[in-house]
Steps between C-alpha positions, in 0.01 A plus 500: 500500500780483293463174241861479444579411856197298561640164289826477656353509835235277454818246356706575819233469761365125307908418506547580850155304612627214293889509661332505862296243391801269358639603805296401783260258335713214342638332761346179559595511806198530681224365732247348254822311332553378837209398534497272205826302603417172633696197638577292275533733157777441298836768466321592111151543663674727715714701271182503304318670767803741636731528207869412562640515870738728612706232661508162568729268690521123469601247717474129434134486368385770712458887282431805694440760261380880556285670313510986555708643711481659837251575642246302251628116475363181489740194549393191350649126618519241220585159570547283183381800321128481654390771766574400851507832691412858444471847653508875453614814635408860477156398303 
């Protein structure tokens, strides 16, 4: 095998593993994250947990905020800034 060739592959295959890798694996997003929300957390537990939402709306007291996109979500209802309701899609 040719030596000269075998260093810049070995680089491009590790870079493509690690871009696939970025990729798909670092979206918190995910089931076990769901799993850990629980009624009552506060909105900086949560960001904590998911990073920062992709959305969220406010009305009164009341903060629906979104965390992915379609079709992985998970909606999360604060009231007064505390975990009231939450659910997921897609996960």
């Amino acid at each position: 095998m040719n030596e000269k060739y075998t260093l810049p592959r070995c680089l491009f295959i590790t870079m493509l593993t690690l871009f696939f890798f970025v990729i798909t694996g670092c979206s918190k997003v995910n089931k076990e994250n769901y799993d850990k929300l629980k009624v009552g957390m506060s909105y900086e537990e949560v960001t904590q947990l998911l990073g920062q939402p992709e959305q969220c709306q406010t009305v009164v007291v009341v903060k629906n905020c979104t965390w992915g996109k379609a079709p992985k979500t998970i909606t999360v209802q604060l009231v007064a800034d505390k975990v009231g309701l939450f659910e997921s899609s897609g996960l």
